[in-house]
C-alpha positions in Angstrom: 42.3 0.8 -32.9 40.9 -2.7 -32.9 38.4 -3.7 -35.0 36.2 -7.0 -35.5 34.4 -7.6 -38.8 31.6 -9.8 -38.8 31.0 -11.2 -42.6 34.1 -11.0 -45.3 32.2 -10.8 -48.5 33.0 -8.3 -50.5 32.9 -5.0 -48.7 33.5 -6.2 -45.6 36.9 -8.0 -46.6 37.7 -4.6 -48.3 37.7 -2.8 -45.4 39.3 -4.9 -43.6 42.4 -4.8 -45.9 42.1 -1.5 -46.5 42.8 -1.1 -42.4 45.5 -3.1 -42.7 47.2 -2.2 -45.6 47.0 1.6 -44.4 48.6 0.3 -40.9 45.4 2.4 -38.7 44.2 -1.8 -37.4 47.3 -3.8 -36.8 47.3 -7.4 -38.0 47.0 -8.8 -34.1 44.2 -6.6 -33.5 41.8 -7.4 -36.2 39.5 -10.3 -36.3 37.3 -11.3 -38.7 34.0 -13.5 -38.0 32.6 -15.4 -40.7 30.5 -18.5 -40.9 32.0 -19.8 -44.1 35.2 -21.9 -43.0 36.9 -21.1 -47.0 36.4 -17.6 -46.6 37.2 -16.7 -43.4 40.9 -19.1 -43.5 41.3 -17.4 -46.8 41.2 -13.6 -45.7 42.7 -14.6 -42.2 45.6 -15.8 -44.2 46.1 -12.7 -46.6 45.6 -10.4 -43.6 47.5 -12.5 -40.8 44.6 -11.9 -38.5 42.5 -13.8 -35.8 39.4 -15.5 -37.6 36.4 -17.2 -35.4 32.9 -18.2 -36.7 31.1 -17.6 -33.3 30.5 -14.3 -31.5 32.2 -16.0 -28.3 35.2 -14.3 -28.9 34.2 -11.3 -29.3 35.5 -9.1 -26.1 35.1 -5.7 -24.7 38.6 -4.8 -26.2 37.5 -3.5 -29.7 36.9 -0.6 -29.9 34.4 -1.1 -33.7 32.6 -3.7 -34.7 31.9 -3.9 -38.5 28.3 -5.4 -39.7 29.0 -6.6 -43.4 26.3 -9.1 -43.7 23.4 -9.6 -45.9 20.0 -7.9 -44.7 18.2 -11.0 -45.0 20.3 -12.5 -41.8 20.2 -9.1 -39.9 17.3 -10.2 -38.0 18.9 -13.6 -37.0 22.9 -12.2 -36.7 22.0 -8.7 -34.4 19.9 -10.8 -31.9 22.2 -13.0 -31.5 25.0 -10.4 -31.2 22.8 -8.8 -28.3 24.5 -10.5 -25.6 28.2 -10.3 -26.8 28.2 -6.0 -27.3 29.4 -4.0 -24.6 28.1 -1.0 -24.0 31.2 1.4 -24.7 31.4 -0.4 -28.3 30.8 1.5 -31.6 28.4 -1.0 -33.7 29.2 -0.1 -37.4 26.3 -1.2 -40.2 26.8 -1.2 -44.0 23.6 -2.8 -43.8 21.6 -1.4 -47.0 17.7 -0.3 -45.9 18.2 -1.1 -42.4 17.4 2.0 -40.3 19.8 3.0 -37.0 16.7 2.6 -34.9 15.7 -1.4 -36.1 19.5 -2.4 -35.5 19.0 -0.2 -32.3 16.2 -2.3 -31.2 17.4 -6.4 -32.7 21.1 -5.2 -30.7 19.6 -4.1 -27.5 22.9 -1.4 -28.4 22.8 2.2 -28.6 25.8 3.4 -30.0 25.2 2.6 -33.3 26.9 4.3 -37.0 25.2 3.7 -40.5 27.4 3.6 -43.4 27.0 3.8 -47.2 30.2 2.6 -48.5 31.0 1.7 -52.4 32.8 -1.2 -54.0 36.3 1.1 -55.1 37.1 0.8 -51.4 38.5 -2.6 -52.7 41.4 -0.5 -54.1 41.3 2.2 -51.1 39.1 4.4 -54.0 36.1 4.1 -52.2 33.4 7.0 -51.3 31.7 6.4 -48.3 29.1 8.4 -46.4 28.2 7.8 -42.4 25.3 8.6 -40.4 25.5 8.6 -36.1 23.0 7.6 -33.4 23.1 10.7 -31.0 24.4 8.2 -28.2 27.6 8.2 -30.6 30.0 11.0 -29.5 32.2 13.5 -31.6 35.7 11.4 -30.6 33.7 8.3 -31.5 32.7 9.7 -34.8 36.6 10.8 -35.6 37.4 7.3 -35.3 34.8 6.4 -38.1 36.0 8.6 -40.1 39.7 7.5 -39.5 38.5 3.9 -40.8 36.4 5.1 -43.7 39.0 7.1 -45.4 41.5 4.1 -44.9 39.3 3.2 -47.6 38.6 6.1 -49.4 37.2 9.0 -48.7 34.4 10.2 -46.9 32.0 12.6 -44.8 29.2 12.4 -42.2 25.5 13.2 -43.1 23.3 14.9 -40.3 20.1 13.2 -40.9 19.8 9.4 -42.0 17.4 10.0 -45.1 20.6 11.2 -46.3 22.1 8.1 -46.3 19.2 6.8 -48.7 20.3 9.7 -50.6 23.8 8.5 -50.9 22.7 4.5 -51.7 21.2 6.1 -55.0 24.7 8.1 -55.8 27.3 6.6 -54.0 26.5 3.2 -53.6 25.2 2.9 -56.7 26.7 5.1 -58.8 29.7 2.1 -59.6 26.8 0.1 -61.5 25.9 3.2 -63.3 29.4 4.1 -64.7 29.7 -0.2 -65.5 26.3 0.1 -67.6 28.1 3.3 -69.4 31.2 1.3 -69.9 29.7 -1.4 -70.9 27.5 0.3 -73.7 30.6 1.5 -75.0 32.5 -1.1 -75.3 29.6 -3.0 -76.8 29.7 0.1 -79.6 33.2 0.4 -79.8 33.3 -3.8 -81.3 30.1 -2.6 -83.2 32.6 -0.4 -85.2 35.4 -2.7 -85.8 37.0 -2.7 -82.5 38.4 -6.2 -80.7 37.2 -6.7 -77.1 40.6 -6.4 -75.4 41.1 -3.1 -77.5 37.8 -1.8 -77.2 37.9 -2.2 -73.7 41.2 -0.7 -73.3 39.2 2.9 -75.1 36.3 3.0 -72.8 38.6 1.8 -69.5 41.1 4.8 -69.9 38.5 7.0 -71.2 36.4 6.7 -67.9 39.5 6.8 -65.8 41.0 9.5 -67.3 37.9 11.7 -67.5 37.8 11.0 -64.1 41.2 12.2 -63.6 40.7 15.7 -65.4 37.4 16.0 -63.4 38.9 15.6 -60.0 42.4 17.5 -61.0 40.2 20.6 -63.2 38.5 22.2 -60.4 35.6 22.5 -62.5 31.9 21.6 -63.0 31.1 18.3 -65.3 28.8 20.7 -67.7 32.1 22.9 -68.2 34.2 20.4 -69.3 31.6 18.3 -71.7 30.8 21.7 -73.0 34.9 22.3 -73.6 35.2 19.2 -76.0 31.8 20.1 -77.5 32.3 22.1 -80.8 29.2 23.3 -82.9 28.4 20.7 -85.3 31.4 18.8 -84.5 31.3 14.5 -83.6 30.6 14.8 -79.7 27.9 17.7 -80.6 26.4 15.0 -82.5 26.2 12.5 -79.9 25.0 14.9 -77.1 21.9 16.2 -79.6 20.8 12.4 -80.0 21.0 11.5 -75.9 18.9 14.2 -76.0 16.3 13.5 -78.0 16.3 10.2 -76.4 16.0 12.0 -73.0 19.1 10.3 -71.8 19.7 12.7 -69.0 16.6 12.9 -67.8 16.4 9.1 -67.7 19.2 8.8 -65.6 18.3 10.8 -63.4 15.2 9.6 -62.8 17.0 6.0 -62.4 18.9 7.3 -59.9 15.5 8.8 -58.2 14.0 5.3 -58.1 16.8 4.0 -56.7 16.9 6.4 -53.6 12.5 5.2 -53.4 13.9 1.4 -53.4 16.0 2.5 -50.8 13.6 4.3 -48.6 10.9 1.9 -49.4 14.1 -1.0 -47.5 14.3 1.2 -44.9 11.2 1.0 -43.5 10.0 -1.4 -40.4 
């Protein structure tokens, strides 16, 4: 497989060492475009890969071609990409609230794959979700999902509403778990605890709730209601997010979040 990525911020330099690291992109064929020179030297260095800051050197031997920019430049980058694609190329976009048809149209390219990827696929942890133009065939598809679960994990959606769906979970469901974390560890000095103790609770809490979750085979209700006694400490907590209307709060967050995103996604 050989794979450019253009833009190394955050997610896009996780995937690309994700690639690496899990051996499916070899070093030689990897190349990373990036206008910032400090970025793209830096990566190029950890990964031992080819770096550019111009499209010139893209050629028709990749096989992917990773968008990782900001939306504000998609405009400006896929028009100017236009003339560098070639046609058997597979034109990957973690582009937030930019549809399949608008990078369609600003790359003059058909074969194009949205993808809703999360910030864990900095550690390979990642969950990522992937929606296909219908240009993009089932052998093309197989080698998406051969570089998204380098990172992670991940599946492919059928329609691309679904990928708006997945921003509000996925995407950013990391945020949503920090803000948690974060309100515990602000309650956890409240109570006496030092910041490097109190964040060493909430830290292997979250993890290792995590842990029993994916390892238990069972639904989340099951197990909060299995450390839940009547009238007990955690029964006490539980009745007071509900009167605050906790859960219903958060999902409704999470149902403004998938509007934001359907509200990006439009021309």
């Amino acid at each position: 497989m050989k794979l450019a990525v253009i833009g190394t911020g955050n997610m896009g330099g996780a995937i690309a060492t994700a690639v690496i690291q899990a051996e499916l992109v070899l070093p030689k064929n990897l190349l990373l475009i990036e206008p910032d020179q400090e970025k793209r030297e830096y990566l190029g260095n950890q990964l031992s890969c080819a770096t550019s800051n111009q499209f010139d050197d893209l050629s028709e031997n990749f096989d992917l071609i990773l968008l990782a920019i900001k939306p504000q430049i998609s405009r400006e980058v896929l028009t100017n990409l236009r003339d560098h694609l070639h046609s058997h190329q597979l034109l990957l976009s973690i582009l937030a609230g930019t549809s399949i048809e608008s990078i369609q149209r600003l790359s003059d390219h058909t074969k194009v794959v949205r993808i809703m990827p999360n910030t864990p696929a900095q550690l390979a942890q990642g969950m990522s979700v992937f929606h296909a133009a219908k240009e993009v065939n089932w052998t093309e598809k197989e080698l998406v999902k051969q570089l998204l679960d380098s990172c992670g994990k991940c599946f492919e959606v059928q329609s691309e509403i679904m990928i708006d769906a997945a921003t509000a979970i996925s995407g950013s469901g990391p945020a949503y778990l920090f803000y948690l974390g974060e309100q515990m560890v602000i309650e956890a000095m409240k109570l006496g605890f030092s910041e490097s103790e109190a964040t060493q609770l909430v830290q292997q809490t979250i993890f290792g709730s995590a842990q029993l979750w994916l390892n238990s085979g069972e639904s989340p209700g099951t197990l909060r209601q299995r450390v839940t006694s009547l009238g007990g400490t955690t029964a006490a907590a539980i009745e007071k997010f509900n009167d605050l209307k906790i859960g219903s709060g958060i999902q409704q967050g999470i149902h403004q979040a998938f509007l934001r995103a359907v509200e990006l996604s439009k021309p």
